[in-house]
mmCIF file of the N, C-alpha and C atoms, coordinates in Angstrom:
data_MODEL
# 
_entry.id   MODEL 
# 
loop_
_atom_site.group_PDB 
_atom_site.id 
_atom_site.type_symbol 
_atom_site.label_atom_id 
_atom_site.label_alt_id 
_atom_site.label_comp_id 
_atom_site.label_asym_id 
_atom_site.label_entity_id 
_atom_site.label_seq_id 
_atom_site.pdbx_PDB_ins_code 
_atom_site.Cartn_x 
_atom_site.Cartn_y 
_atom_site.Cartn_z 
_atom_site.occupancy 
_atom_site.B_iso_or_equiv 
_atom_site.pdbx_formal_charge 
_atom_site.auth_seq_id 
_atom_site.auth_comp_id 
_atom_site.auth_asym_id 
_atom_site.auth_atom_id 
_atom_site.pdbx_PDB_model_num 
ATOM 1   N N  . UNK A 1 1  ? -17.874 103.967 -85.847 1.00 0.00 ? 1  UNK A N  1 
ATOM 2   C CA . UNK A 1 1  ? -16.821 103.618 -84.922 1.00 0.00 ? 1  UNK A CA 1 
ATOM 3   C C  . UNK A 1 1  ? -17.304 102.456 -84.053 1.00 0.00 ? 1  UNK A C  1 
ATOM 4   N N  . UNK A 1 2  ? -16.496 101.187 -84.016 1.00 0.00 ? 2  UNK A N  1 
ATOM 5   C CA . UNK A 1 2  ? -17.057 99.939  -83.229 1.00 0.00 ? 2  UNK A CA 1 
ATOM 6   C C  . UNK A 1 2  ? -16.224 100.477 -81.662 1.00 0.00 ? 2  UNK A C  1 
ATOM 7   N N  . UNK A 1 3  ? -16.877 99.977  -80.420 1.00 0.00 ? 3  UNK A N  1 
ATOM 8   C CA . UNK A 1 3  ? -16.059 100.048 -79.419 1.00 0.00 ? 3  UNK A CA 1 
ATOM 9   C C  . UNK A 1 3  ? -16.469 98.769  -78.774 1.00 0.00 ? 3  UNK A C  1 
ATOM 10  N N  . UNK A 1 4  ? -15.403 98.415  -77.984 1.00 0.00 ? 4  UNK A N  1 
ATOM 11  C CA . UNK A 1 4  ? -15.991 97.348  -77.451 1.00 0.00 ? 4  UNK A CA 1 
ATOM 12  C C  . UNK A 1 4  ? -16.535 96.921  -76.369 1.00 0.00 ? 4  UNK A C  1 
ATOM 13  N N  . UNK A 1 5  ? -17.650 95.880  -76.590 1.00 0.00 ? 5  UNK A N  1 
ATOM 14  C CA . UNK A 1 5  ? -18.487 95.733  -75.445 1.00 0.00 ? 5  UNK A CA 1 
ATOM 15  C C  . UNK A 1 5  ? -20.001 96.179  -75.849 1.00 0.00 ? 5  UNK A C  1 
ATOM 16  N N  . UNK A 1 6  ? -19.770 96.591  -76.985 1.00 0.00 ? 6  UNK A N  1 
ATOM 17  C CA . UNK A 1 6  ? -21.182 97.837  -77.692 1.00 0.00 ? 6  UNK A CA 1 
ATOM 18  C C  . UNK A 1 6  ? -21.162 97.379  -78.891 1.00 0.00 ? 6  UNK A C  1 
ATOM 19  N N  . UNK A 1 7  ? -22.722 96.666  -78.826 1.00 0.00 ? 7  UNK A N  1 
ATOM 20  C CA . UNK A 1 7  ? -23.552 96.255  -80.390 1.00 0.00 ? 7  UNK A CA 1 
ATOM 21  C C  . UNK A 1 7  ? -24.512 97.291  -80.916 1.00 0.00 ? 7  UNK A C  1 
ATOM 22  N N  . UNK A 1 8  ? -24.676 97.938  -81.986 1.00 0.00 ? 8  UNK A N  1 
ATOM 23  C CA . UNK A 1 8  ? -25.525 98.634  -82.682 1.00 0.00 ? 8  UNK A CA 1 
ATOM 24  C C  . UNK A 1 8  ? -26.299 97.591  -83.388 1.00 0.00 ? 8  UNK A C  1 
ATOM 25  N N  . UNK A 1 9  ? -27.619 97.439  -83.452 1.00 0.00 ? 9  UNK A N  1 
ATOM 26  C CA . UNK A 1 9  ? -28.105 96.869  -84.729 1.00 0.00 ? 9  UNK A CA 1 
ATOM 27  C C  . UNK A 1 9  ? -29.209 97.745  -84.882 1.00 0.00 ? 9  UNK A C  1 
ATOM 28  N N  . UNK A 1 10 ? -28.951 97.722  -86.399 1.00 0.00 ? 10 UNK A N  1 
ATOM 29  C CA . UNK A 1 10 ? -29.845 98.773  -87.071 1.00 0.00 ? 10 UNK A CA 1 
ATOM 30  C C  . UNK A 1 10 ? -30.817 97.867  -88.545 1.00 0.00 ? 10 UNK A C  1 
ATOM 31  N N  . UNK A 1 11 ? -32.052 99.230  -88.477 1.00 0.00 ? 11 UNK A N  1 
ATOM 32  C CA . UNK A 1 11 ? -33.103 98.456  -89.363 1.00 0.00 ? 11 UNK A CA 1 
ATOM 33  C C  . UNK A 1 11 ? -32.304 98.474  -90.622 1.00 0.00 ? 11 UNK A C  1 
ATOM 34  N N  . UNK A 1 12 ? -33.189 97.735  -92.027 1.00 0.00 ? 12 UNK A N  1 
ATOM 35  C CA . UNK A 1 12 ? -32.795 97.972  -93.310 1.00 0.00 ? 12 UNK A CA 1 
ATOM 36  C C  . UNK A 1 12 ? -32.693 99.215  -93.938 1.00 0.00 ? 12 UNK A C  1 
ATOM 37  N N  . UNK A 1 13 ? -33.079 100.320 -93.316 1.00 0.00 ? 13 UNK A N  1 
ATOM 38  C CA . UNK A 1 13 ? -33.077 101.524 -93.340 1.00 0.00 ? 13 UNK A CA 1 
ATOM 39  C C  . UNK A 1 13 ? -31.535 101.937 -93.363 1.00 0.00 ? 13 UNK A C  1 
ATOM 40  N N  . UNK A 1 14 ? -31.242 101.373 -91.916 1.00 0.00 ? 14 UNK A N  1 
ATOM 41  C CA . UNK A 1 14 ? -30.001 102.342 -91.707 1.00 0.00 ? 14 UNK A CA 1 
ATOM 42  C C  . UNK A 1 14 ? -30.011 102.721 -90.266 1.00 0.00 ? 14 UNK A C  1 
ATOM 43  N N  . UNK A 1 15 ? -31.230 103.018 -89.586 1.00 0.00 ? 15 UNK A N  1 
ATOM 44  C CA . UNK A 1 15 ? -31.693 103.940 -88.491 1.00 0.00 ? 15 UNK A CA 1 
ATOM 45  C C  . UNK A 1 15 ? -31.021 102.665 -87.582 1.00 0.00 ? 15 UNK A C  1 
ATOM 46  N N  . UNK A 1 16 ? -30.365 103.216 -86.120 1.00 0.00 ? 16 UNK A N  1 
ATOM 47  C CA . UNK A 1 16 ? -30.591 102.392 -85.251 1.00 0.00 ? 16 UNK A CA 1 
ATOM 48  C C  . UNK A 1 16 ? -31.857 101.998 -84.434 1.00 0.00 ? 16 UNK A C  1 
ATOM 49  N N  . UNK A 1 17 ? -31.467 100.708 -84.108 1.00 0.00 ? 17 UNK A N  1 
ATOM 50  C CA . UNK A 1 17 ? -32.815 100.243 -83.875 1.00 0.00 ? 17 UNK A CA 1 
ATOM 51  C C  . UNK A 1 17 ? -32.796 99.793  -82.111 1.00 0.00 ? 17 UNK A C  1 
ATOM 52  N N  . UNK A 1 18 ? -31.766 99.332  -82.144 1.00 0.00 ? 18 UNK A N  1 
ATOM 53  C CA . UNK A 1 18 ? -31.531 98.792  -80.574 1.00 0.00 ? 18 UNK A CA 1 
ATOM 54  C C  . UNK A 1 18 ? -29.767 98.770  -80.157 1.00 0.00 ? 18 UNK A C  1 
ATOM 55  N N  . UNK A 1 19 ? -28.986 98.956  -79.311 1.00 0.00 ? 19 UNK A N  1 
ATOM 56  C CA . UNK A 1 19 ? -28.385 98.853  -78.378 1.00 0.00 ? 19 UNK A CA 1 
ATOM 57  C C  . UNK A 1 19 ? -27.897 98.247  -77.582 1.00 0.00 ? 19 UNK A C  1 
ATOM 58  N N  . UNK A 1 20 ? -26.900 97.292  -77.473 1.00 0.00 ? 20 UNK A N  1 
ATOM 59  C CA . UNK A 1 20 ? -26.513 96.171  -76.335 1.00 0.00 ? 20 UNK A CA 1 
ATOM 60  C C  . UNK A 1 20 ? -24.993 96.503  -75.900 1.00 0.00 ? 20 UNK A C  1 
ATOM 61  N N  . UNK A 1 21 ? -25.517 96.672  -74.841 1.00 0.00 ? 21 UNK A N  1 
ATOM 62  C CA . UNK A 1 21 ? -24.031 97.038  -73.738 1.00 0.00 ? 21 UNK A CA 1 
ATOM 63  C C  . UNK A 1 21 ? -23.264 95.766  -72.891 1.00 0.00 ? 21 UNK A C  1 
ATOM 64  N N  . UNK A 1 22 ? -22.369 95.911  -72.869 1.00 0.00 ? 22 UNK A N  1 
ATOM 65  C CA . UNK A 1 22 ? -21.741 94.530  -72.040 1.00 0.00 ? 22 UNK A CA 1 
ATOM 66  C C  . UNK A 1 22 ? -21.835 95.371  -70.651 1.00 0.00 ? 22 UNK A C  1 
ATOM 67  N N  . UNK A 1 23 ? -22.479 94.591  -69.720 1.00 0.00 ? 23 UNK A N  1 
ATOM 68  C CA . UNK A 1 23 ? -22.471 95.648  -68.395 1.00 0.00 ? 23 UNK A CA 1 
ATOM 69  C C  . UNK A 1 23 ? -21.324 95.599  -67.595 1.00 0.00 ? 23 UNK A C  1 
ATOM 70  N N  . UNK A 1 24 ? -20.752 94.088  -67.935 1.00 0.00 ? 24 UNK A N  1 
ATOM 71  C CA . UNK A 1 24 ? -19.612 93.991  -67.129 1.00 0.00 ? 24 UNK A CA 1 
ATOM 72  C C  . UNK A 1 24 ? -18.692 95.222  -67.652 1.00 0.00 ? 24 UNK A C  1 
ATOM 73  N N  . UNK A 1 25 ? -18.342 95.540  -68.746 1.00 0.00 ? 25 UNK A N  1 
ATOM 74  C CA . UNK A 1 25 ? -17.266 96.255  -69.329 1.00 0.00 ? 25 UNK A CA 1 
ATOM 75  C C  . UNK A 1 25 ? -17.901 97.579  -69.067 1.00 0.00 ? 25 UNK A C  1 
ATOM 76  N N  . UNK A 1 26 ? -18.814 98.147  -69.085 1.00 0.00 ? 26 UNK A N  1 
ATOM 77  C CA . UNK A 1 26 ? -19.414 99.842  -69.247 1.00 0.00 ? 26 UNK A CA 1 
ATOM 78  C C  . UNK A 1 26 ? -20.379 99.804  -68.013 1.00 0.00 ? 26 UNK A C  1 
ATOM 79  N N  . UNK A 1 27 ? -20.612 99.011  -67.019 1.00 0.00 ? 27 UNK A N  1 
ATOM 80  C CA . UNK A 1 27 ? -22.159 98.933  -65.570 1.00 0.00 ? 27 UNK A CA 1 
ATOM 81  C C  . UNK A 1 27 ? -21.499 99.969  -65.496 1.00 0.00 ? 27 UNK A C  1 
ATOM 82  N N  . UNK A 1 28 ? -20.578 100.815 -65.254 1.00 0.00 ? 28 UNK A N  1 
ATOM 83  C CA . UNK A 1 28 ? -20.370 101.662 -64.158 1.00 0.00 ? 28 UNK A CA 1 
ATOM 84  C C  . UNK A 1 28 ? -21.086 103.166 -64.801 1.00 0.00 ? 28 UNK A C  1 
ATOM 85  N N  . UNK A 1 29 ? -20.575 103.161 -66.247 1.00 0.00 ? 29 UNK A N  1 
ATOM 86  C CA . UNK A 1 29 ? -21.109 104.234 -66.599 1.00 0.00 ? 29 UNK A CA 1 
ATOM 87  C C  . UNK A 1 29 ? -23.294 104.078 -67.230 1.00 0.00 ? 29 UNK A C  1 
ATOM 88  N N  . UNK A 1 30 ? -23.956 103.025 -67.501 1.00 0.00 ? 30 UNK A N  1 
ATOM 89  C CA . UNK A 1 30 ? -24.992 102.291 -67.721 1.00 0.00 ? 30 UNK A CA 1 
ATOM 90  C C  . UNK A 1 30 ? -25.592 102.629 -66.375 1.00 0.00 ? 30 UNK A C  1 
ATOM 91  N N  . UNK A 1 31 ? -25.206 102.689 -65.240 1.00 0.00 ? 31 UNK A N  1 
ATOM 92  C CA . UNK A 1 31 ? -26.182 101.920 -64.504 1.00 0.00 ? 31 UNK A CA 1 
ATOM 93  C C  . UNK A 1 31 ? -26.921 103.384 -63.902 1.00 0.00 ? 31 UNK A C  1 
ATOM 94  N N  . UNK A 1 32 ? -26.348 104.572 -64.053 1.00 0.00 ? 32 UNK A N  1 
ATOM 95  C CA . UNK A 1 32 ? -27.190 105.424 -63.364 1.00 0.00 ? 32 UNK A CA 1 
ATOM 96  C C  . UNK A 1 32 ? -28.506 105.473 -64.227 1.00 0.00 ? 32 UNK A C  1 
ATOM 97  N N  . UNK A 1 33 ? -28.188 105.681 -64.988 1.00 0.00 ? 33 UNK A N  1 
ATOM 98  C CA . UNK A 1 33 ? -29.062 105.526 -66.565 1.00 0.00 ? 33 UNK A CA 1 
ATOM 99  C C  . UNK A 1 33 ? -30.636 104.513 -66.464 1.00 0.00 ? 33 UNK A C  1 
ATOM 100 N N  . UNK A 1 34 ? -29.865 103.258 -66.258 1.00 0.00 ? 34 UNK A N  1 
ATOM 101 C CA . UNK A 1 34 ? -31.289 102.422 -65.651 1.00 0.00 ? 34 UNK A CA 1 
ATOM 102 C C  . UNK A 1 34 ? -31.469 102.317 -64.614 1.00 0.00 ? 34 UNK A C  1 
ATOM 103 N N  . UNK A 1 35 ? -30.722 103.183 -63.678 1.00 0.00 ? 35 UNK A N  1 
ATOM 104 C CA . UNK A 1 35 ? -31.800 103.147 -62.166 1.00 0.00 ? 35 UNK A CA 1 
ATOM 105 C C  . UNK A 1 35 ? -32.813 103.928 -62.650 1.00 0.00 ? 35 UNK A C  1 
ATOM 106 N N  . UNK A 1 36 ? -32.309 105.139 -63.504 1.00 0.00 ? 36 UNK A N  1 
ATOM 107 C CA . UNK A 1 36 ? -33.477 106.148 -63.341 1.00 0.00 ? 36 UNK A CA 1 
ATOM 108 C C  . UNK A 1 36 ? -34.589 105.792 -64.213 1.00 0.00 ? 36 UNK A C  1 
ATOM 109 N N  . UNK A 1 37 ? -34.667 104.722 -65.098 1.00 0.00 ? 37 UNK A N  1 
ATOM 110 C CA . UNK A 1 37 ? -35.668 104.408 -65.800 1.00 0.00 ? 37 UNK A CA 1 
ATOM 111 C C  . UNK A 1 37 ? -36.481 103.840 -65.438 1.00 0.00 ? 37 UNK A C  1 
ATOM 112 N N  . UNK A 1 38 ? -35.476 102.848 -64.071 1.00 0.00 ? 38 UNK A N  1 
ATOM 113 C CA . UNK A 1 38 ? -35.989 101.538 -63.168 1.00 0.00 ? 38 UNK A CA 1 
ATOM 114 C C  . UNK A 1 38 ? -36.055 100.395 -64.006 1.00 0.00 ? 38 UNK A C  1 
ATOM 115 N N  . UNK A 1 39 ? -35.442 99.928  -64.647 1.00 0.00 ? 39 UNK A N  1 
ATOM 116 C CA . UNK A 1 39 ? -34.440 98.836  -65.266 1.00 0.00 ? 39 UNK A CA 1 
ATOM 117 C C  . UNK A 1 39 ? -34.075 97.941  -64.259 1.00 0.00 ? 39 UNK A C  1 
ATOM 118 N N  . UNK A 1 40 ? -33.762 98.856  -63.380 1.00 0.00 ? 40 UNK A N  1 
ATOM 119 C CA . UNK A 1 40 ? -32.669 98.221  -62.326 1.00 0.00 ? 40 UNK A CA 1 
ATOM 120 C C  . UNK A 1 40 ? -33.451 98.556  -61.211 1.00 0.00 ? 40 UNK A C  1 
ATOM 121 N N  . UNK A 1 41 ? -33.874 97.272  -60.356 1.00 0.00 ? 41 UNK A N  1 
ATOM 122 C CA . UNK A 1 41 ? -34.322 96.991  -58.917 1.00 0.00 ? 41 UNK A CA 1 
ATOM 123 C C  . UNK A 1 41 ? -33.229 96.960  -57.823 1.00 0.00 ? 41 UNK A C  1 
ATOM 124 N N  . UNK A 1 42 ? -33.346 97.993  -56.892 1.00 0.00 ? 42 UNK A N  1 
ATOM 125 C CA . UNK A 1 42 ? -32.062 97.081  -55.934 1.00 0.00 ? 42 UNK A CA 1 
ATOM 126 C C  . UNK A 1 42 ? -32.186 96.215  -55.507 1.00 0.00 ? 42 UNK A C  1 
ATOM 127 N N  . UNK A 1 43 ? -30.856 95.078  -55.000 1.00 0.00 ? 43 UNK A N  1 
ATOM 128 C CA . UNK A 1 43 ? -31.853 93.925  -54.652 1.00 0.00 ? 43 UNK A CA 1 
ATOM 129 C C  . UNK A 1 43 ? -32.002 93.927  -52.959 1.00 0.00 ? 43 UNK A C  1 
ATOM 130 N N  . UNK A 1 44 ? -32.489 92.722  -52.170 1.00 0.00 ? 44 UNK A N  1 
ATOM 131 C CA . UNK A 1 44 ? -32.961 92.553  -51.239 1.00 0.00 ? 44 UNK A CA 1 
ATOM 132 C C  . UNK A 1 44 ? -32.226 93.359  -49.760 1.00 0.00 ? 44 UNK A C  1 
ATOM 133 N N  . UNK A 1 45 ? -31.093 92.808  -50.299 1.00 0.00 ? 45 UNK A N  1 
ATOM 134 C CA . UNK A 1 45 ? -29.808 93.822  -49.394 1.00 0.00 ? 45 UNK A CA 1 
ATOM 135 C C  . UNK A 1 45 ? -29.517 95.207  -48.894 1.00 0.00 ? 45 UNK A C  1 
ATOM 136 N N  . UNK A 1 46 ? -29.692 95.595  -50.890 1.00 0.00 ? 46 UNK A N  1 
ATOM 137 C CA . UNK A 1 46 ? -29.232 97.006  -51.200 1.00 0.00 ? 46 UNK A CA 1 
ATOM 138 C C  . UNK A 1 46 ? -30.783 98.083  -49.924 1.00 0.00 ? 46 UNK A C  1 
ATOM 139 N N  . UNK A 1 47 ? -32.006 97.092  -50.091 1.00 0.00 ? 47 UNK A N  1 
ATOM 140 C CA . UNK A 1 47 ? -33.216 97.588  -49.802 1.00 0.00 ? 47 UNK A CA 1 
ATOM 141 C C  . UNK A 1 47 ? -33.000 97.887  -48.207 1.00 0.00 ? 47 UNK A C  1 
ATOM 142 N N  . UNK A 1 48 ? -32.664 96.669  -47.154 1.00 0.00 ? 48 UNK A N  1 
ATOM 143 C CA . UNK A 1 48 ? -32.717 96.662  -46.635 1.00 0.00 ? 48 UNK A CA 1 
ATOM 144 C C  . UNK A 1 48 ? -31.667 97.760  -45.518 1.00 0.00 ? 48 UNK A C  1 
ATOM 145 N N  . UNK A 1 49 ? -29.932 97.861  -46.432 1.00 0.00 ? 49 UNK A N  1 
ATOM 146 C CA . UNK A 1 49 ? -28.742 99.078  -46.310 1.00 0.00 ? 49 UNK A CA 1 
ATOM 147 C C  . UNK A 1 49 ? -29.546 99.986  -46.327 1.00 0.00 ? 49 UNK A C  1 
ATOM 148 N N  . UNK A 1 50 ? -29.916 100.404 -47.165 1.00 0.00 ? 50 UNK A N  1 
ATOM 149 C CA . UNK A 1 50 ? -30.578 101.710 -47.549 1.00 0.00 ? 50 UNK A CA 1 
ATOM 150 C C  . UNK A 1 50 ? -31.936 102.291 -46.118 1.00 0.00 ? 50 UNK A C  1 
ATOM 151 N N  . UNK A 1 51 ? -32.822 101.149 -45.527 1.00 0.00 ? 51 UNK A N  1 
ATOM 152 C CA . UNK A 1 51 ? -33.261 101.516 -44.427 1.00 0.00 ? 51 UNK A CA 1 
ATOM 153 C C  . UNK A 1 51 ? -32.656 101.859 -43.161 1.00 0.00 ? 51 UNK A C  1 
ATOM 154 N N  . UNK A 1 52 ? -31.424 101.666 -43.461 1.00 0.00 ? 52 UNK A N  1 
ATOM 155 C CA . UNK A 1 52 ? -30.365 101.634 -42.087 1.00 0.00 ? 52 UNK A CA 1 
ATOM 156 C C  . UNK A 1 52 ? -30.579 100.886 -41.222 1.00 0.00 ? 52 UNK A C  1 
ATOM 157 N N  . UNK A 1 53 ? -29.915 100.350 -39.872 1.00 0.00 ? 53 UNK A N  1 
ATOM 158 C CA . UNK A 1 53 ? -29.229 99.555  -39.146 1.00 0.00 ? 53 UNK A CA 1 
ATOM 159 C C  . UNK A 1 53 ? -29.784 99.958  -37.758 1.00 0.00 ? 53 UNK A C  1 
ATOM 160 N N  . UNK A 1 54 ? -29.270 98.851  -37.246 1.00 0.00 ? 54 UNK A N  1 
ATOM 161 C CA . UNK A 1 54 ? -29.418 98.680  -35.516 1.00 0.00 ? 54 UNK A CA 1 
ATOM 162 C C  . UNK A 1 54 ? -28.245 100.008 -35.256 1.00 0.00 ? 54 UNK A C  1 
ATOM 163 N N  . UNK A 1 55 ? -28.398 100.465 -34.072 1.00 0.00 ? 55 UNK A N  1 
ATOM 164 C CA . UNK A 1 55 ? -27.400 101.349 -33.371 1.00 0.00 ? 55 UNK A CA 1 
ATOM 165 C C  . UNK A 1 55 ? -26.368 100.601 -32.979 1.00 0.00 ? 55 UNK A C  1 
ATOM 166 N N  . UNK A 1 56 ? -25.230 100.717 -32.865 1.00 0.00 ? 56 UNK A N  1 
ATOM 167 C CA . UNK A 1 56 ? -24.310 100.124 -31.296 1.00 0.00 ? 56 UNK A CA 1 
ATOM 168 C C  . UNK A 1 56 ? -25.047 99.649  -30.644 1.00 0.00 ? 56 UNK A C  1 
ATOM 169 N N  . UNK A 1 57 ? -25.772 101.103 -29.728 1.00 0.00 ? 57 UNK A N  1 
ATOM 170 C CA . UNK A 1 57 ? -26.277 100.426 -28.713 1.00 0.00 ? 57 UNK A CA 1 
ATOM 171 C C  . UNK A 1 57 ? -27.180 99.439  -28.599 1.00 0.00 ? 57 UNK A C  1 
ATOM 172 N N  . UNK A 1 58 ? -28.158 99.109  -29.869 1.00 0.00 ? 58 UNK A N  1 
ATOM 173 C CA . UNK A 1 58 ? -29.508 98.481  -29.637 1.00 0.00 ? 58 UNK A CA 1 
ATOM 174 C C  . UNK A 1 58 ? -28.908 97.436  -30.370 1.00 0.00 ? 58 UNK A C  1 
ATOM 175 N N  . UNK A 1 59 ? -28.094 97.194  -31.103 1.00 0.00 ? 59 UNK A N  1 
ATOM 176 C CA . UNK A 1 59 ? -27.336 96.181  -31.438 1.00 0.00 ? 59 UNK A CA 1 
ATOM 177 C C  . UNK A 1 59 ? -26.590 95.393  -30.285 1.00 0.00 ? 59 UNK A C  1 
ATOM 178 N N  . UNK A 1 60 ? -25.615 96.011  -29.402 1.00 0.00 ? 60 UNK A N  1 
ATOM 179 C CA . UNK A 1 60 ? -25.344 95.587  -28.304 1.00 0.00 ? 60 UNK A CA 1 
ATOM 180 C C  . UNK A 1 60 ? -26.308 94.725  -27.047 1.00 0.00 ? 60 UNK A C  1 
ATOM 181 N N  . UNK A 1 61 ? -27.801 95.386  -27.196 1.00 0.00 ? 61 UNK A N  1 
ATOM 182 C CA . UNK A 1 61 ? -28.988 94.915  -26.443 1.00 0.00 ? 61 UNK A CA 1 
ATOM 183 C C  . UNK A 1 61 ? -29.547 93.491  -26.862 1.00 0.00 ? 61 UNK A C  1 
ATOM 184 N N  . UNK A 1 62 ? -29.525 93.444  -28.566 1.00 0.00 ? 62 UNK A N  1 
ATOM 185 C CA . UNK A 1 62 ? -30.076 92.497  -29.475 1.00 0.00 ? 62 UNK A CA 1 
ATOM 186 C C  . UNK A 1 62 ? -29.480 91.072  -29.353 1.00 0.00 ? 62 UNK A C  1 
ATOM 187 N N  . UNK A 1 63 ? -28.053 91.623  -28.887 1.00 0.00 ? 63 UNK A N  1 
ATOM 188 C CA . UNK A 1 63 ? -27.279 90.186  -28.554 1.00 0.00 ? 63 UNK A CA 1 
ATOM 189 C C  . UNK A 1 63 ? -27.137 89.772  -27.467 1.00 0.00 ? 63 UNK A C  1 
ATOM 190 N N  . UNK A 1 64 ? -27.191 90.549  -26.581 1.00 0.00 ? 64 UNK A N  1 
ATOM 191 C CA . UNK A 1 64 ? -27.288 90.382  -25.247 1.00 0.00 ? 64 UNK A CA 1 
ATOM 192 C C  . UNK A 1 64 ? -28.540 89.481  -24.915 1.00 0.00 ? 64 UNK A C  1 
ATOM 193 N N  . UNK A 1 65 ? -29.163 89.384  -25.507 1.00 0.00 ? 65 UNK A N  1 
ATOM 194 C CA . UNK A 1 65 ? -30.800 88.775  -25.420 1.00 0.00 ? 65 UNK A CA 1 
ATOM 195 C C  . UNK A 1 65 ? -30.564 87.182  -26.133 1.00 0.00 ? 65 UNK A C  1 
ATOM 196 N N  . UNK A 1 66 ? -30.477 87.574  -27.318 1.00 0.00 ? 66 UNK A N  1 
ATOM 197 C CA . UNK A 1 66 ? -30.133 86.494  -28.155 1.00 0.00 ? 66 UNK A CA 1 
ATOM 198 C C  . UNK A 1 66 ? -28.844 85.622  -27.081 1.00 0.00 ? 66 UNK A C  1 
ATOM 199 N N  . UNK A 1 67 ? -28.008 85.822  -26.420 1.00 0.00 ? 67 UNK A N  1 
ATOM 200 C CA . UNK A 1 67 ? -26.780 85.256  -25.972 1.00 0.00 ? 67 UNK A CA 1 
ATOM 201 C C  . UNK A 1 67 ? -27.578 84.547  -24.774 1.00 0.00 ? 67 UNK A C  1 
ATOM 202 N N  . UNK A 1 68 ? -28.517 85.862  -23.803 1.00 0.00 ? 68 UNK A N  1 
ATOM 203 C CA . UNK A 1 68 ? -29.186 84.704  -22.920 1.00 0.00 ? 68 UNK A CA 1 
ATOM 204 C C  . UNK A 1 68 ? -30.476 83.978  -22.952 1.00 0.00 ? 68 UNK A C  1 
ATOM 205 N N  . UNK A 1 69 ? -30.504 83.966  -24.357 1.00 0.00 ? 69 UNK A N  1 
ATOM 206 C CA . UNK A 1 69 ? -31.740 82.851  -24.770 1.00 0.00 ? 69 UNK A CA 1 
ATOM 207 C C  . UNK A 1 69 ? -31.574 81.709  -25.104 1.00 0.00 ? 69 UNK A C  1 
ATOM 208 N N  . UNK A 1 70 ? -29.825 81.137  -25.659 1.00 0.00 ? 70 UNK A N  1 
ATOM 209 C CA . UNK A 1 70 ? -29.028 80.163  -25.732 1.00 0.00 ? 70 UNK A CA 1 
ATOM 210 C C  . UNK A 1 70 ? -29.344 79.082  -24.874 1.00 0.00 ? 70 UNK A C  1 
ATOM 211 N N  . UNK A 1 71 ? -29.378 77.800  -24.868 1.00 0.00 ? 71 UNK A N  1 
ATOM 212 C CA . UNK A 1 71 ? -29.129 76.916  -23.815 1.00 0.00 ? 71 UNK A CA 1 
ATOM 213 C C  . UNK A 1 71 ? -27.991 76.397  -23.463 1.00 0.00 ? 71 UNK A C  1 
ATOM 214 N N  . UNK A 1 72 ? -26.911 76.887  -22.480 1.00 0.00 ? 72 UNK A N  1 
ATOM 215 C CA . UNK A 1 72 ? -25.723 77.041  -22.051 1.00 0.00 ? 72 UNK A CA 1 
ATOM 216 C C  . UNK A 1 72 ? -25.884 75.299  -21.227 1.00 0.00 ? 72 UNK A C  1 
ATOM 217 N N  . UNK A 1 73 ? -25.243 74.976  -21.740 1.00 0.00 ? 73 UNK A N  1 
ATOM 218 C CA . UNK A 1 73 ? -24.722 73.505  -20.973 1.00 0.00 ? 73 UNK A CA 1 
ATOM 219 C C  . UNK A 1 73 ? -23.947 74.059  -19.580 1.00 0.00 ? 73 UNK A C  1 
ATOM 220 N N  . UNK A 1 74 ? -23.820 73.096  -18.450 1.00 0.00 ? 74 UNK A N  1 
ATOM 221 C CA . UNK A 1 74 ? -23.204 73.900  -17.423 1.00 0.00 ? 74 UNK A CA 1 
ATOM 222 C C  . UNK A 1 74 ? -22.305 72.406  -17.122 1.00 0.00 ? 74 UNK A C  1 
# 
């Protein structure tokens, strides 16, 4: 059965040999698959989401600082 998006190639045997997925068409169902192999790196972003974030509040502080470190023309 061909589906698409999905290459089989197989030895002179017969046996399959390797596997090619279109990720665009099937990532969704693929990708748990190679996280868990580690195929798949998250990238720089995903790394950084994943450590979580400034608070409100310390976010609120961060700019407050940054705003009066500006050189305000008067």
């Amino acid at each position: 059965m061909r589906v698409a998006g999905i290459q089989i190639h197989k030895t002179a045997s017969g046996k399959i040999k390797s596997v090619t997925f279109d990720y665009k068409k099937h990532g969704e169902a693929i990708a748990p698959v190679l996280e868990q192999l580690g195929a798949i790196e998250p990238d720089e972003f995903d790394k950084e989401w994943a450590k979580g974030g400034l608070s409100p509040e310390e976010f609120r502080k961060a700019l407050h600082v940054h705003i009066k470190s500006l050189p305000w023309k008067k």
